[in-house]
PDB file of N, CA, C and O in Angstrom:
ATOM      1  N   UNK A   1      -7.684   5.321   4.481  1.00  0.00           N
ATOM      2  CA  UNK A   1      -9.111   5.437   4.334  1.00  0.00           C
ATOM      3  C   UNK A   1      -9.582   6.822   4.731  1.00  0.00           C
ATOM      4  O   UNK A   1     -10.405   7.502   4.119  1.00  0.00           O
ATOM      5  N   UNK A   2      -9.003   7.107   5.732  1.00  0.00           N
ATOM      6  CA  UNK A   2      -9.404   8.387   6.512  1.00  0.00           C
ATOM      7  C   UNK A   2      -8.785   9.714   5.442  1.00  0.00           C
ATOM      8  O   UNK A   2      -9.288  10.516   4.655  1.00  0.00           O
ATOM      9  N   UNK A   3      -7.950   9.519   5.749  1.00  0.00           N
ATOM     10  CA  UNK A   3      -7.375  10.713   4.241  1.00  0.00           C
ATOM     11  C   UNK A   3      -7.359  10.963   2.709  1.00  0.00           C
ATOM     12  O   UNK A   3      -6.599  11.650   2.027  1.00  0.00           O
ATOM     13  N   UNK A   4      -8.503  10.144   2.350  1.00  0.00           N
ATOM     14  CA  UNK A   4      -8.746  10.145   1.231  1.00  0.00           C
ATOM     15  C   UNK A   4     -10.274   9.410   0.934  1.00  0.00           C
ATOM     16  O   UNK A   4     -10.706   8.881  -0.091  1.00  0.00           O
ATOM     17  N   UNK A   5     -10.749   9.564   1.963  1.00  0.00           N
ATOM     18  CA  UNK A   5     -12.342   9.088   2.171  1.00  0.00           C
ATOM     19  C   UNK A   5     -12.578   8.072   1.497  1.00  0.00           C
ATOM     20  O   UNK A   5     -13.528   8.350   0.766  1.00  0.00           O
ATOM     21  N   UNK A   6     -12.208   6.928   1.309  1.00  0.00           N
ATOM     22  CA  UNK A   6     -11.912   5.962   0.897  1.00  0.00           C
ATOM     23  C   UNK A   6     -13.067   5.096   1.383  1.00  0.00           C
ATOM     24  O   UNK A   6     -13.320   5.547   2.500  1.00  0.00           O
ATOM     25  N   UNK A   7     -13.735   4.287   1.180  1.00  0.00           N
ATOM     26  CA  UNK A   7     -14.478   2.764   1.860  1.00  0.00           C
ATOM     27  C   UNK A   7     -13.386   1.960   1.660  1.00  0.00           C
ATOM     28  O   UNK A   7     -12.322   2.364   1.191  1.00  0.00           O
ATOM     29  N   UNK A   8     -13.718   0.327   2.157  1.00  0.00           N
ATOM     30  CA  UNK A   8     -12.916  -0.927   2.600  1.00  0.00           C
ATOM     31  C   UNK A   8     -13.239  -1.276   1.339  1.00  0.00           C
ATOM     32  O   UNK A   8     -12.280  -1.478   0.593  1.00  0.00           O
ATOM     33  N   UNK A   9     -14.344  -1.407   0.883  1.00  0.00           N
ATOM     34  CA  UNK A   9     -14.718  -1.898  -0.677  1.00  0.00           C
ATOM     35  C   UNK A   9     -14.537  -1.118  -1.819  1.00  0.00           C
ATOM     36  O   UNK A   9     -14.849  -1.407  -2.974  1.00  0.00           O
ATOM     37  N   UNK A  10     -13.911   0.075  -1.326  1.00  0.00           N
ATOM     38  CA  UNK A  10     -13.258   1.031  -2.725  1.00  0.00           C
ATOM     39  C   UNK A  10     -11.545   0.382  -2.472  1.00  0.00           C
ATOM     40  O   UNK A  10     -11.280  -0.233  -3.506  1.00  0.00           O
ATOM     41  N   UNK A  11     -10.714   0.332  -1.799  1.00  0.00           N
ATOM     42  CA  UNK A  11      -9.651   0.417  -1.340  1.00  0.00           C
ATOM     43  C   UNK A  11      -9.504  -1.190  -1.692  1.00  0.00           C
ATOM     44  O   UNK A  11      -8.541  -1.619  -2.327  1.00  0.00           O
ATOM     45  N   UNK A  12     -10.501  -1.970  -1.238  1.00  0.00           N
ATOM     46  CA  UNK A  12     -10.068  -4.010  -1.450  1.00  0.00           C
ATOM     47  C   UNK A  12     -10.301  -3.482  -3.769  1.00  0.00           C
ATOM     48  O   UNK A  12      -9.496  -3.889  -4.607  1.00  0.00           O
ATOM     49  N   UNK A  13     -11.371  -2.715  -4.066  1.00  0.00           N
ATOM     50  CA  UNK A  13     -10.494  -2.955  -5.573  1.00  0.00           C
ATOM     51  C   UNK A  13      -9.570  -2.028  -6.219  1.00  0.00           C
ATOM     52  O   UNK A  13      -9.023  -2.143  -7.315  1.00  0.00           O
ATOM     53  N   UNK A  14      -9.484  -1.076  -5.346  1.00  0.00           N
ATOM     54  CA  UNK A  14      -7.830  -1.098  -5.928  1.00  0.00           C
ATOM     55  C   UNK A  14      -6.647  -1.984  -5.546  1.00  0.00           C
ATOM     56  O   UNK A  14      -6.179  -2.577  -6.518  1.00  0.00           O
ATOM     57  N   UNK A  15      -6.165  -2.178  -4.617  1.00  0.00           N
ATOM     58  CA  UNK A  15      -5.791  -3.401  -3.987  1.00  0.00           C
ATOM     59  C   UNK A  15      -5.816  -4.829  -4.582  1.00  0.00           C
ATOM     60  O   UNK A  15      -5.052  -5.761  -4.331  1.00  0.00           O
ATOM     61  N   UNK A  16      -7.133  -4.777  -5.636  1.00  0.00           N
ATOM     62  CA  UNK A  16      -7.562  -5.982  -5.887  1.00  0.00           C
ATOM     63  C   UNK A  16      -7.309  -7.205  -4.785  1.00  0.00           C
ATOM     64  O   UNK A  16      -6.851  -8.240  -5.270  1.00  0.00           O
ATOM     65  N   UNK A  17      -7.477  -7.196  -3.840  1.00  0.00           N
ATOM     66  CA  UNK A  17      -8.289  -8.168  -2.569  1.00  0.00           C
ATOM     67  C   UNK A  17      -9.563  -8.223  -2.335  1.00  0.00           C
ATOM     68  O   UNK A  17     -10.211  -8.171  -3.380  1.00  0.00           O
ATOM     69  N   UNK A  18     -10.403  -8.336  -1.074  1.00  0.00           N
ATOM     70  CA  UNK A  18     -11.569  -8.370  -0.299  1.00  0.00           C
ATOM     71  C   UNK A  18     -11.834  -7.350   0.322  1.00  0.00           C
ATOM     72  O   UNK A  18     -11.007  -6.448   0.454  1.00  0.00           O
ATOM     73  N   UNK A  19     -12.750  -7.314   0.700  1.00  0.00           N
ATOM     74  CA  UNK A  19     -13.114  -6.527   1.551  1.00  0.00           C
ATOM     75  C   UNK A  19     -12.577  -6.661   3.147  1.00  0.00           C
ATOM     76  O   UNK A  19     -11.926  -5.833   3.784  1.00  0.00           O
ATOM     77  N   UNK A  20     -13.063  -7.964   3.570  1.00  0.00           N
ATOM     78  CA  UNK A  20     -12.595  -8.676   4.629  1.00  0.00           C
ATOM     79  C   UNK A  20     -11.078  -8.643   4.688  1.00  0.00           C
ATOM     80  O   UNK A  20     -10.419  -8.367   5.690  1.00  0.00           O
ATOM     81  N   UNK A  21     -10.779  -8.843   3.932  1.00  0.00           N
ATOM     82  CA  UNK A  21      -8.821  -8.325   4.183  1.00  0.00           C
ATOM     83  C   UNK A  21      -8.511  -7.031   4.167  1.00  0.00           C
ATOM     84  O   UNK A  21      -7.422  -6.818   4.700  1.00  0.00           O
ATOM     85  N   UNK A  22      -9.128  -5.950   3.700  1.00  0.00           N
ATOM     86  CA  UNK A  22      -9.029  -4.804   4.292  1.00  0.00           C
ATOM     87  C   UNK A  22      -9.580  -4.376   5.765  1.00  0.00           C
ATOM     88  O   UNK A  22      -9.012  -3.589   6.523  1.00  0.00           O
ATOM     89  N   UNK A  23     -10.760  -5.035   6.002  1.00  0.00           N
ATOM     90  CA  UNK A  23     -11.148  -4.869   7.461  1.00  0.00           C
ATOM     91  C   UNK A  23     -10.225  -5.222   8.518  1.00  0.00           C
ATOM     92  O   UNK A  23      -9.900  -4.562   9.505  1.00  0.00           O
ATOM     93  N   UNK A  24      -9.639  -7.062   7.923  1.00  0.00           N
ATOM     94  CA  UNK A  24      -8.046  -7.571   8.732  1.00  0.00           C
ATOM     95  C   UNK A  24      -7.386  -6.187   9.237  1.00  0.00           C
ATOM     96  O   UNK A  24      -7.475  -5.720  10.372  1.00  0.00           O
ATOM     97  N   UNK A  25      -6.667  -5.611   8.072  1.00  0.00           N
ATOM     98  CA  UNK A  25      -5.651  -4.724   7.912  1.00  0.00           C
ATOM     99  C   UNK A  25      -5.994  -3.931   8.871  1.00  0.00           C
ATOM    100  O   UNK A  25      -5.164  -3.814   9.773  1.00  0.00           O
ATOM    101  N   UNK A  26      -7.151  -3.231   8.977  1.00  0.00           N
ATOM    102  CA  UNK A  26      -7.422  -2.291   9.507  1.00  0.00           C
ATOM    103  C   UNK A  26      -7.142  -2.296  10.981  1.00  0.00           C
ATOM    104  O   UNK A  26      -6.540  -1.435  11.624  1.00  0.00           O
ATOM    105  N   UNK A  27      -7.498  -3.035  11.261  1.00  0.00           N
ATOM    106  CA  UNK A  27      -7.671  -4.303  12.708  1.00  0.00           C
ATOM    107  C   UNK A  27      -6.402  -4.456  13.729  1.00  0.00           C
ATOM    108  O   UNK A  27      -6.350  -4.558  14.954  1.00  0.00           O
ATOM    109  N   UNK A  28      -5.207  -4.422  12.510  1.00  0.00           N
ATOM    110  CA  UNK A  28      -3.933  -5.063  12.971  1.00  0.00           C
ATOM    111  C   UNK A  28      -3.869  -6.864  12.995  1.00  0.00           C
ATOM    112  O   UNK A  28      -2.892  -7.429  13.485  1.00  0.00           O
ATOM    113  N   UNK A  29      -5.139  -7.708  12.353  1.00  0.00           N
ATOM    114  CA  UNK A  29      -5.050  -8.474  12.447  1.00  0.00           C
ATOM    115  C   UNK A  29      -4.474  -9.630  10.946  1.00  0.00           C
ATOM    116  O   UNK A  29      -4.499 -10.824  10.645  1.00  0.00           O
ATOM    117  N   UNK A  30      -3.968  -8.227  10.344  1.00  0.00           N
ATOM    118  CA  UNK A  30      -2.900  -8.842   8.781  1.00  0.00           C
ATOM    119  C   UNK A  30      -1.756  -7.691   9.310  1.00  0.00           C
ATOM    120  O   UNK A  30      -1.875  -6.822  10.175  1.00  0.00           O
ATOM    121  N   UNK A  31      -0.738  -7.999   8.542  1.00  0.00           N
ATOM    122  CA  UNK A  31       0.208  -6.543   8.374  1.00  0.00           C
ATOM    123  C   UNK A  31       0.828  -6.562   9.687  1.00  0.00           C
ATOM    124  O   UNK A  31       1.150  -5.410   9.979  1.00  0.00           O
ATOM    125  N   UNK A  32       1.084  -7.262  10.461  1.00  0.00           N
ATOM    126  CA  UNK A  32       1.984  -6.978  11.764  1.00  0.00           C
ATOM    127  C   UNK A  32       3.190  -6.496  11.182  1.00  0.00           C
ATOM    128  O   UNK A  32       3.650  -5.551  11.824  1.00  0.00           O
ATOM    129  N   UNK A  33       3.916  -6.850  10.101  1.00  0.00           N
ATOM    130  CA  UNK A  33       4.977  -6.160   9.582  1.00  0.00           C
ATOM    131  C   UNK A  33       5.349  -4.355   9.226  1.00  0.00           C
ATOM    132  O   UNK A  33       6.390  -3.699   9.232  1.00  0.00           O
ATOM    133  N   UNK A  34       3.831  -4.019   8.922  1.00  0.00           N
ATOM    134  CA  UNK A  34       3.707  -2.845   8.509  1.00  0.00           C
ATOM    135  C   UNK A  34       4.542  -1.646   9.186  1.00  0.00           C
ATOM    136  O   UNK A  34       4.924  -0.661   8.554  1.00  0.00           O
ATOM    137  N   UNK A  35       4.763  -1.851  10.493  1.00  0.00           N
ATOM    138  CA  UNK A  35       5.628  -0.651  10.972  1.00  0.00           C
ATOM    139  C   UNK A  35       6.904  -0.704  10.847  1.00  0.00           C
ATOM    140  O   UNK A  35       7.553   0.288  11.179  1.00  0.00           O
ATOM    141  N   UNK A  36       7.586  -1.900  10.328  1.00  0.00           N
ATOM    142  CA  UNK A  36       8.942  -1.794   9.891  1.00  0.00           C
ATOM    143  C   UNK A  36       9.014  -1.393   8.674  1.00  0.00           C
ATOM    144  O   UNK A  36      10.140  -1.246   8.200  1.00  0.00           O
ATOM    145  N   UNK A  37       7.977  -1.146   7.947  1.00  0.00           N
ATOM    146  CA  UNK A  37       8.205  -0.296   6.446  1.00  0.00           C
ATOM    147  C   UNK A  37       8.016   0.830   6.879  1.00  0.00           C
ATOM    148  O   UNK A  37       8.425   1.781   6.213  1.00  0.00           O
ATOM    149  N   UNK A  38       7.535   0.985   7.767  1.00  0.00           N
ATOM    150  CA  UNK A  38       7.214   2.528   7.767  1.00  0.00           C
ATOM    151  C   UNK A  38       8.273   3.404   8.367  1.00  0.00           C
ATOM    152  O   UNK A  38       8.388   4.617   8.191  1.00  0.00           O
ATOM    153  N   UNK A  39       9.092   2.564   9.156  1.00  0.00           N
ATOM    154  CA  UNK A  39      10.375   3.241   9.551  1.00  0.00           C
ATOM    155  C   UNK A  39      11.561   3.690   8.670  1.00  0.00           C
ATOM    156  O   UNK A  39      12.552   4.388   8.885  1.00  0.00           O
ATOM    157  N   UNK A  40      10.990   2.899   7.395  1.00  0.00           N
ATOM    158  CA  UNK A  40      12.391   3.731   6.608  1.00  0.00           C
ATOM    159  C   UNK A  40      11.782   4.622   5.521  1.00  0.00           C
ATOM    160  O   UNK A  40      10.958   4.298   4.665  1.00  0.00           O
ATOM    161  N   UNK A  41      12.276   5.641   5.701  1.00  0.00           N
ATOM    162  CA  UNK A  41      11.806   6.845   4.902  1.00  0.00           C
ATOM    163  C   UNK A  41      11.593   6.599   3.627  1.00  0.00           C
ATOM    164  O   UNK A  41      10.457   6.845   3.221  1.00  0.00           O
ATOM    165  N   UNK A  42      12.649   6.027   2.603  1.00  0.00           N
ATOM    166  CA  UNK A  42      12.233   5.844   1.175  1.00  0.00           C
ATOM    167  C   UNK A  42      11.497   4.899   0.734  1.00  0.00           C
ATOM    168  O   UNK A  42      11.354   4.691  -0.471  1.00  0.00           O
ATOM    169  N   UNK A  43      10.661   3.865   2.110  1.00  0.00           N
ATOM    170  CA  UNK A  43       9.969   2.885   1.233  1.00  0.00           C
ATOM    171  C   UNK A  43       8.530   3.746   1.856  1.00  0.00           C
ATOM    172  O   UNK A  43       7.520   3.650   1.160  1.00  0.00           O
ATOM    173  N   UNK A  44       8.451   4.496   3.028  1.00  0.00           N
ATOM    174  CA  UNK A  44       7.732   5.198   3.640  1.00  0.00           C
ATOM    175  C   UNK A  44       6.874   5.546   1.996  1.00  0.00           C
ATOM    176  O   UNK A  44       5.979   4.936   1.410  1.00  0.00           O
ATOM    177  N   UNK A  45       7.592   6.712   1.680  1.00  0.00           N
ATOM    178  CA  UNK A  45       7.607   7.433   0.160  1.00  0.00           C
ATOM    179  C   UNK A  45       7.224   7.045  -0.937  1.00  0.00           C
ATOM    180  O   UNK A  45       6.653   7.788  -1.734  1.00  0.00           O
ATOM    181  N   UNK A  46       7.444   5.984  -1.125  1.00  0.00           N
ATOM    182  CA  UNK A  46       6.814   5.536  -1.957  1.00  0.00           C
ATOM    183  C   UNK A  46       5.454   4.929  -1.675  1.00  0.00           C
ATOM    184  O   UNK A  46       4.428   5.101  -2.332  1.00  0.00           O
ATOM    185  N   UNK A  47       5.615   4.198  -0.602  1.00  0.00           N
ATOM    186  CA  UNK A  47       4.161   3.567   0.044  1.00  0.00           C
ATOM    187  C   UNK A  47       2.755   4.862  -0.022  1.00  0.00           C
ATOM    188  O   UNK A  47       1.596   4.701  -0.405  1.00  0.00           O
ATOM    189  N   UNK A  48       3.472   6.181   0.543  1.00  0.00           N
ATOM    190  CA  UNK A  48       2.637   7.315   0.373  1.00  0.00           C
ATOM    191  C   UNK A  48       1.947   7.881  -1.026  1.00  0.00           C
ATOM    192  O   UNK A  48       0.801   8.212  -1.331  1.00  0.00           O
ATOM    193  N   UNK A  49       3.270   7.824  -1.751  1.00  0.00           N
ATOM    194  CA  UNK A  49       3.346   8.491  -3.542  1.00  0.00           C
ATOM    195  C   UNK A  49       1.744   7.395  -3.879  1.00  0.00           C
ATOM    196  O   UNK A  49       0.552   7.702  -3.886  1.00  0.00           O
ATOM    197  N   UNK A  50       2.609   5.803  -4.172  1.00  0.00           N
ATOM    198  CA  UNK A  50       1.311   5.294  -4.413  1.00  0.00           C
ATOM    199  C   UNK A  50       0.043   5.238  -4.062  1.00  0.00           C
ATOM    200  O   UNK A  50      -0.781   5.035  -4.954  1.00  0.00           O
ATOM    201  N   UNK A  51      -0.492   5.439  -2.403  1.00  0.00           N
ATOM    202  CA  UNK A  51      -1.599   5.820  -2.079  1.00  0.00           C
ATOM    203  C   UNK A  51      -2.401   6.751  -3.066  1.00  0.00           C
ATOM    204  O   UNK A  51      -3.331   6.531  -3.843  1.00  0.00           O
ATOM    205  N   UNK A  52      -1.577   8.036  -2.685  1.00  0.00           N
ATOM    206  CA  UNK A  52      -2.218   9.408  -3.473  1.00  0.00           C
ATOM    207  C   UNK A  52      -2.029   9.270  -4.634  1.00  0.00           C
ATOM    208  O   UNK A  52      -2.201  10.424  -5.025  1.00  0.00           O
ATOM    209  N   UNK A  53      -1.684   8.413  -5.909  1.00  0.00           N
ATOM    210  CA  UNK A  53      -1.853   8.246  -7.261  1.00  0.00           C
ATOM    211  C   UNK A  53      -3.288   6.984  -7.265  1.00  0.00           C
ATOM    212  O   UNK A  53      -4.209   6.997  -8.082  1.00  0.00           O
ATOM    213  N   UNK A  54      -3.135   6.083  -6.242  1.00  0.00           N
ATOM    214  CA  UNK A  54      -4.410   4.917  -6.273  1.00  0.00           C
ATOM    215  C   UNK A  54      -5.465   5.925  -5.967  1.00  0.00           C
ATOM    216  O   UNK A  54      -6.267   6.198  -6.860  1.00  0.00           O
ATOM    217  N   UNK A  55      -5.558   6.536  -4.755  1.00  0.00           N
ATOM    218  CA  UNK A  55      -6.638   7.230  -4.360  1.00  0.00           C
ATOM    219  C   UNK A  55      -7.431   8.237  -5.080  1.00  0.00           C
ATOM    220  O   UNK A  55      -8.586   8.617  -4.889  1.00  0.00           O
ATOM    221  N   UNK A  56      -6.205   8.719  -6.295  1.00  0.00           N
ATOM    222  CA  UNK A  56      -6.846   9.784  -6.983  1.00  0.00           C
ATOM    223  C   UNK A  56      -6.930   9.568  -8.796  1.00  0.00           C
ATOM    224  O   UNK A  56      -6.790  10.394  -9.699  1.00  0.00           O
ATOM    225  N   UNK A  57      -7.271   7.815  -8.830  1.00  0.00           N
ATOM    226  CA  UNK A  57      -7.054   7.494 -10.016  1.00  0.00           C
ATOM    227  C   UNK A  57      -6.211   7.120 -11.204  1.00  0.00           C
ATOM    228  O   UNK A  57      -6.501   6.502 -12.228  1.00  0.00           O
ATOM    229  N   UNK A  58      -4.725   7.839 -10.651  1.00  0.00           N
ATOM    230  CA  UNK A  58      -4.225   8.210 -12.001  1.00  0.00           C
ATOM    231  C   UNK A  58      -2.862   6.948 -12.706  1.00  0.00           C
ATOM    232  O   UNK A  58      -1.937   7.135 -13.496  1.00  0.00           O
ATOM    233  N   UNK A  59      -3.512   5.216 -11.674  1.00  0.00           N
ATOM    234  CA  UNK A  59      -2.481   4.543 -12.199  1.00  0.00           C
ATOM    235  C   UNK A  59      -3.277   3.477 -13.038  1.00  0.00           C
ATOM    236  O   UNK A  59      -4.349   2.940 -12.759  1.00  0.00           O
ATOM    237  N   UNK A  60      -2.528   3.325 -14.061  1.00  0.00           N
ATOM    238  CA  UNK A  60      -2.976   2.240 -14.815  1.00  0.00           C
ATOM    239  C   UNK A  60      -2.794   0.887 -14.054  1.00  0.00           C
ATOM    240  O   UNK A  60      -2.372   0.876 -12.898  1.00  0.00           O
ATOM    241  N   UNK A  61      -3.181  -0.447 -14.846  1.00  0.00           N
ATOM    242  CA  UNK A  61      -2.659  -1.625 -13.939  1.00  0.00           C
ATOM    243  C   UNK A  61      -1.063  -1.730 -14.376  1.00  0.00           C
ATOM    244  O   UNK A  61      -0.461  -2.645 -13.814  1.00  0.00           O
ATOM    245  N   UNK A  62      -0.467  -1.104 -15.092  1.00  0.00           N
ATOM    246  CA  UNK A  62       0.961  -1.894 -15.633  1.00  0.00           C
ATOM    247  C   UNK A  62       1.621  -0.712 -14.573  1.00  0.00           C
ATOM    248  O   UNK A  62       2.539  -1.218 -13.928  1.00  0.00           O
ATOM    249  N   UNK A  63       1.418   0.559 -14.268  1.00  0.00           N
ATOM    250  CA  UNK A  63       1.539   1.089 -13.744  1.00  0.00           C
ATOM    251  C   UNK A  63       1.902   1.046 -12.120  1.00  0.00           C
ATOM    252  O   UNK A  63       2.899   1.389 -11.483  1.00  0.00           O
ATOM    253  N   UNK A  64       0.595   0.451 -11.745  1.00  0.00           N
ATOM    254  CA  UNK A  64       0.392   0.121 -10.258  1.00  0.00           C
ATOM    255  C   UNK A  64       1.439  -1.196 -10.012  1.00  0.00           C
ATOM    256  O   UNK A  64       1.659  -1.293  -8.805  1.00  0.00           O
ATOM    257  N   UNK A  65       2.147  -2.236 -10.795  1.00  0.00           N
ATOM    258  CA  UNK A  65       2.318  -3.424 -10.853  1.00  0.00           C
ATOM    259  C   UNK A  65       4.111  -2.736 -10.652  1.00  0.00           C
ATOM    260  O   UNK A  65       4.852  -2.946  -9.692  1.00  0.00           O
ATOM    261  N   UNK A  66       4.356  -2.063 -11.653  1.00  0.00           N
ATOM    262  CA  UNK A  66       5.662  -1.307 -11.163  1.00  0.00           C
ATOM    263  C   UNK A  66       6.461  -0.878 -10.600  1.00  0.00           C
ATOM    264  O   UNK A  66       7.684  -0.917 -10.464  1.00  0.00           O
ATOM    265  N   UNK A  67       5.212  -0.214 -10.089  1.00  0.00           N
ATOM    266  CA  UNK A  67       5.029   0.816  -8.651  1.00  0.00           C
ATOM    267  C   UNK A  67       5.551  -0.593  -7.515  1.00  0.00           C
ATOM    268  O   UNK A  67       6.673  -0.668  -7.016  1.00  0.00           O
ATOM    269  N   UNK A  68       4.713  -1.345  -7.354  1.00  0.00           N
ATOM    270  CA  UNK A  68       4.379  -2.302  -6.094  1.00  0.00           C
ATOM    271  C   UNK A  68       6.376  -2.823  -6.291  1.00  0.00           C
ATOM    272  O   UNK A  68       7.292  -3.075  -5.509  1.00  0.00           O
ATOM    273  N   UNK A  69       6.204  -2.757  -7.788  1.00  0.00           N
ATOM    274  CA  UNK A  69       8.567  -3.598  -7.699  1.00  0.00           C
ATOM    275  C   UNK A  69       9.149  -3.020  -6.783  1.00  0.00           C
ATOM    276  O   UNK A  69       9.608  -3.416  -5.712  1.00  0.00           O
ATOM    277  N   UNK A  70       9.060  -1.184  -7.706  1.00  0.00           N
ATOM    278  CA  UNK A  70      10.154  -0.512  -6.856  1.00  0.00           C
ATOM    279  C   UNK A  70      10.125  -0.425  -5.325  1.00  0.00           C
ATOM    280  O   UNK A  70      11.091  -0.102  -4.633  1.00  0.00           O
ATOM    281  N   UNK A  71       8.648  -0.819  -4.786  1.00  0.00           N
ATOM    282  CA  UNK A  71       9.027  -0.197  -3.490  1.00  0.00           C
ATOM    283  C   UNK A  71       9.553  -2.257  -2.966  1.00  0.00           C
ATOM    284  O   UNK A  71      10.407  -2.535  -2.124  1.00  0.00           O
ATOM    285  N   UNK A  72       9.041  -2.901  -3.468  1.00  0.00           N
ATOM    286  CA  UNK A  72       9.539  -4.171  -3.175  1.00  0.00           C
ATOM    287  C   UNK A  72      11.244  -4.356  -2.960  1.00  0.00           C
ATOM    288  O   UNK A  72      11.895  -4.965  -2.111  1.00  0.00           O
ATOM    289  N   UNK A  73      11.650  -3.501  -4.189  1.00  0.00           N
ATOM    290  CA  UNK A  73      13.151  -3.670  -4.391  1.00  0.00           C
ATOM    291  C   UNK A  73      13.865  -2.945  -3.113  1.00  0.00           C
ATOM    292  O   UNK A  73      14.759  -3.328  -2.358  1.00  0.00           O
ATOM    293  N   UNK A  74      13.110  -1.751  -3.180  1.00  0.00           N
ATOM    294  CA  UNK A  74      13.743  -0.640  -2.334  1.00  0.00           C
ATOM    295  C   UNK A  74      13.632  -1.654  -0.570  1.00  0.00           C
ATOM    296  O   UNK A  74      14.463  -1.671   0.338  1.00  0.00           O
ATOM    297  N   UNK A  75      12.539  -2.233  -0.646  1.00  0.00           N
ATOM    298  CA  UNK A  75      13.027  -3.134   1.223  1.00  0.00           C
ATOM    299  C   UNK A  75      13.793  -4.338   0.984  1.00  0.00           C
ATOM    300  O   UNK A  75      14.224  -4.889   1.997  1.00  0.00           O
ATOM    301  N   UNK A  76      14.092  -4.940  -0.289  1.00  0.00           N
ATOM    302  CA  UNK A  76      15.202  -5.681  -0.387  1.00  0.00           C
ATOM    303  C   UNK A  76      16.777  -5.069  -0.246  1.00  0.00           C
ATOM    304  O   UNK A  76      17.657  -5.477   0.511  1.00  0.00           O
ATOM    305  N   UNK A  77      16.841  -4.003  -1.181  1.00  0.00           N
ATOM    306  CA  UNK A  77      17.849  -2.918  -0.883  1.00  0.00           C
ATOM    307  C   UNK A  77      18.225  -2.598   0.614  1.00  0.00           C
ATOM    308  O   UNK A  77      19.407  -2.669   0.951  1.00  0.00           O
ATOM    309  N   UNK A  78      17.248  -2.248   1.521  1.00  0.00           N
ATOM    310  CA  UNK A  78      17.728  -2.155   2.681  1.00  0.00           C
ATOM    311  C   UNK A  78      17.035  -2.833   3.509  1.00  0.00           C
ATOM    312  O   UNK A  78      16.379  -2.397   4.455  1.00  0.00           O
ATOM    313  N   UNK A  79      17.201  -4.195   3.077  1.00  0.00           N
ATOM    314  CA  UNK A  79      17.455  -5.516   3.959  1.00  0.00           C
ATOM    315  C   UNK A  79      16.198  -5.021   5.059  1.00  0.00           C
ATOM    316  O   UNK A  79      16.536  -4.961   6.241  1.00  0.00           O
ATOM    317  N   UNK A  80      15.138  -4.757   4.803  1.00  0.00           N
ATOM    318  CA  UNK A  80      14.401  -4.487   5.761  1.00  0.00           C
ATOM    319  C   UNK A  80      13.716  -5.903   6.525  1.00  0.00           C
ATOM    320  O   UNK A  80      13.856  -6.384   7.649  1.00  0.00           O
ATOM    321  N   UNK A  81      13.069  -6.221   5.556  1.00  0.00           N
ATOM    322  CA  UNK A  81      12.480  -7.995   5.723  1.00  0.00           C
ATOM    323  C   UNK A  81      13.427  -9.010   5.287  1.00  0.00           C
ATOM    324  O   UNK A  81      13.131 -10.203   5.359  1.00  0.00           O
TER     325      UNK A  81
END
């Protein structure tokens, strides 16, 4: 939000969620998992890549839906969850 001046209600529709589940997030009161993705560098990377393509427009939905596999695959790959 902060690095890309984002609102909770710009960010819940890209996301396509709520608002209120972005506020969760924000909170720490969704996402307790979140810092074990963040410890591994290549899902890190991608988690980032997609931000700055959502934040700055440039994914379609078949696009964004893709996006969300590879980094899915990539924490199956290394057995993260």
């Amino acid at each position: 939000m902060e690095d890309y001046k984002l609102s909770q209600n710009r960010i819940a529709d890209l996301l396509q969620l709520t608002q209120p589940a972005i506020s969760q997030y924000k909170r720490s009161l969704r996402g307790s998992k979140f810092e074990i993705l963040e410890s591994d560098e290549k899902v890190l990377s991608l988690m980032e890549k997609l931000t700055k393509e959502l934040a700055h427009g440039e994914m379609s939905e078949d696009e964004k839906q893709f996006f969300y596999c590879r980094i899915c695959k990539k924490i199956q790959e290394n057995k993260i969850v």
